[in-house]
C-alpha positions in Angstrom: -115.9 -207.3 12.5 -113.5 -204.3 11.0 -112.0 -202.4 13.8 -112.4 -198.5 12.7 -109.5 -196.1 13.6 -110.2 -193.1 15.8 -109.1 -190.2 14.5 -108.6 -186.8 16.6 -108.1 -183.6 16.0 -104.6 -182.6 16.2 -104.1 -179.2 18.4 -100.2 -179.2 18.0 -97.9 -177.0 17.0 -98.7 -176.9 13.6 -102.4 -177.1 13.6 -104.5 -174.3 12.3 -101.6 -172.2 11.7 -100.8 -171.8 15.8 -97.4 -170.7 16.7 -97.0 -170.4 20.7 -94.0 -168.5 19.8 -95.3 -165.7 18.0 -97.0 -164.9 21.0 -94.5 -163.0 23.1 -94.3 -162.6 27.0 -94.9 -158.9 26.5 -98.4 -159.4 24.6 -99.3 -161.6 26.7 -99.0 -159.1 30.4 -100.4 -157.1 28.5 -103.5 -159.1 27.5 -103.7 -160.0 31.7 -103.4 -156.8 32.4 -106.3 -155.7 30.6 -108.1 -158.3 31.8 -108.0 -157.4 35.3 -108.4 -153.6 34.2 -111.5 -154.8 32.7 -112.5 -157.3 35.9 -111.7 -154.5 38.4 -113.9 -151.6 36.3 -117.0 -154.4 36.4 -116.3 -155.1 40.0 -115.9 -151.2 41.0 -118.8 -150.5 39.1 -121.0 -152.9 40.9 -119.9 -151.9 44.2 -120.4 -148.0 43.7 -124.4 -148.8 42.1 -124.8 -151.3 45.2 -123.6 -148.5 47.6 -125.9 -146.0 45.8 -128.8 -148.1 45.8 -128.1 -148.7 49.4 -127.7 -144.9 50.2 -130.9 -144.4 48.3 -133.0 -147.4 50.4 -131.8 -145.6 53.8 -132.4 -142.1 52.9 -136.0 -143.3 51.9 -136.2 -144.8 55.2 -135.2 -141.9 56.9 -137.5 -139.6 55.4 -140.3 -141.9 56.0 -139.0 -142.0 59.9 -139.0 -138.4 59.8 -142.6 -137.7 58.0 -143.9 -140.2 60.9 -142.2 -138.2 63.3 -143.6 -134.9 62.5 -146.9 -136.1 62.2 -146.4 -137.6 65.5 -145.2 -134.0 66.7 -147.8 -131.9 65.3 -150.8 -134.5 66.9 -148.5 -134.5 70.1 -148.6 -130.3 69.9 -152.3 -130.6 69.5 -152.9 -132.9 72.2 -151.1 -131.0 74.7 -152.6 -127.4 73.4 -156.0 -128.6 73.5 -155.4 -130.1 77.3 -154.4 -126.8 77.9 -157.7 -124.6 76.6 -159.6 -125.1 80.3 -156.4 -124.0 82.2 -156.0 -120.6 79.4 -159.8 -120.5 79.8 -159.4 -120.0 83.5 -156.7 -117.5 83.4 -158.8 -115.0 81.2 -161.8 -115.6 83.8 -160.1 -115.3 86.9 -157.0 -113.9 86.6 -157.0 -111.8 84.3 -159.6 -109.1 86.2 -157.3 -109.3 88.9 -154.1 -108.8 86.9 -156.5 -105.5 85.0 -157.0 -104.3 88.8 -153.5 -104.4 89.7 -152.1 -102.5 86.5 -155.1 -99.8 86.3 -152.7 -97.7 87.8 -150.4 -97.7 85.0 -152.7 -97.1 82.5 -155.0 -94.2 84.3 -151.8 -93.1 84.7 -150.8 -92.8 81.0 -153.7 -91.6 79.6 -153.8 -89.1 82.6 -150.2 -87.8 80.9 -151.7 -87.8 77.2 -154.7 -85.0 78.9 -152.9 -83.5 81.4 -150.8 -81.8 78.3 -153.8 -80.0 77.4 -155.5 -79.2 81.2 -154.1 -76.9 84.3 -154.1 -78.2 87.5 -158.2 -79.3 86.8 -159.1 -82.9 88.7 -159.5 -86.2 87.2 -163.0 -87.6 87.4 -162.3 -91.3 86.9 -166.2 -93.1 86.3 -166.7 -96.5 86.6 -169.5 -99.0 86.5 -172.1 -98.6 89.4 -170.5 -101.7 91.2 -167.1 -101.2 90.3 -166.3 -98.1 92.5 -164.8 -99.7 95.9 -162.7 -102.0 94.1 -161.5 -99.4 91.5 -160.7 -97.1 94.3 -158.6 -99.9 96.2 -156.9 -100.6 93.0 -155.9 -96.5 92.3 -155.2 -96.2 96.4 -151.5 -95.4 95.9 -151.6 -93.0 92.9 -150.3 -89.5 94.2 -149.3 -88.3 91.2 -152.5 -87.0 90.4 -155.8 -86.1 91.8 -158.6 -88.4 91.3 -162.1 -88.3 91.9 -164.0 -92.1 91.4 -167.3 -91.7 90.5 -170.2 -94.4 89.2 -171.5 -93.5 85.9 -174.8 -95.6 85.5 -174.7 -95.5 81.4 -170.8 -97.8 81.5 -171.2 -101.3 80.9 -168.7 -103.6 83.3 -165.1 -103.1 82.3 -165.2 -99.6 81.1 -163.6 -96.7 82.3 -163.8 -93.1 81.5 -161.4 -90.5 82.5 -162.2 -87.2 81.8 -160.7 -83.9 82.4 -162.7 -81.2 82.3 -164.4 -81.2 79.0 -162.5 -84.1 77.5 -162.8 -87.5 78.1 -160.6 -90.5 77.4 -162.4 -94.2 77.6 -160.3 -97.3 78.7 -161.7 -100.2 78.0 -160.8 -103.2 80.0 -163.2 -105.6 78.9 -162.3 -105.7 75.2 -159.5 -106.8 76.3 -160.4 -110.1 78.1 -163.1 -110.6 75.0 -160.2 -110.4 72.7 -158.0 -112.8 74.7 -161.0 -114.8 74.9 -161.8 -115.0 71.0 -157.9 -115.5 70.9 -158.1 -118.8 73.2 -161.3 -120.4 71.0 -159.4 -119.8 67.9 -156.5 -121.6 69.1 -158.6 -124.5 70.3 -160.3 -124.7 67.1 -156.9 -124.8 65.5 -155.8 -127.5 67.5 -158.5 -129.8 67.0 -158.2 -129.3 63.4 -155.1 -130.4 63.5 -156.0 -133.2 65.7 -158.5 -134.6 63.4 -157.5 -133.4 60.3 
């Protein structure tokens, strides 16, 4: 058997035409430092799209939290508006004849001011509905500032009042007023069960 000789590759000195002393201490900081110039930008640069893509996952979040929550408000809102139509209902039907009693006196009053501008010392016929007299004069009881005479007048309809001053004649009326609020209320419960339901 011939032995065979192992030959290797030489990486001295002189090999390839490598001098370790033509590279200088000063080249070679300088080498490092760019490295870790280099290492630090990639590392910076990761970080800052991390923290971005971070910032963008919780502000999506968020504004999912908060589209949920104003849905949840608005069906919340329609919830408690619609619970709330019997009680407005009730109001406008018995309420708010009483509360129209009670301030007649202002408003006779003020339209009193716009015709007594154009009349002398003439009396105020105030007509009412045929079963609205006793309680109209009840609810004008107290007014001394001017003299009134309630009178029925057949030909109103319930919630109408005419005052008239000699020739002229001024009409309140009262239940326009509670038909309006009325329309008002079913419009609003209409709206909120829109809402509800989409």
């Amino acid at each position: 058997m011939m032995a065979h000789t192992l030959t290797l590759e030489d990486f001295g000195s002189e090999a390839d035409g490598f001098n370790p002393e033509l590279v200088s201490g000063q080249k070679l900081e300088a080498e490092r430092l760019q490295a870790f110039d280099t290492g630090y930008a990639a590392g910076w640069d990761d970080a800052t799209k991390a923290a971005e893509q971070e910032a963008r996952s919780a502000e999506d979040v968020a504004r999912a939290r908060l589209q949920d929550l104003g849905f949840t408000y608005h069906e919340a809102r329609a919830h408690v508006m619609l619970a709330m139509t019997p009680l407005l209902e009730a109001i406008v039907a018995q309420v708010l004849p009483a509360l129209i009693r009670d301030t007649i006196g202002a408003r006779i009053l003020e339209e009193f001011g716009k015709l007594a501008e154009h009349a002398g010392d003439t009396p105020v016929d105030l007509l009412v509905p045929e079963g609205e007299v006793e309680a109209m004069r009840a609810a004008v009881e107290g007014l001394t500032a001017l003299p009134l005479n309630v009178r029925a007048e057949d030909s109103l309809p319930g919630g109408h009042i005419y005052l008239r001053l000699g020739e002229t004649e001024r009409q309140i009326d009262l239940s326009g007023v509670a038909e309006r609020l009325t329309t008002a209320i079913a419009a609003l419960d209409t709206l909120n069960k829109d809402a509800l339901h989409g």
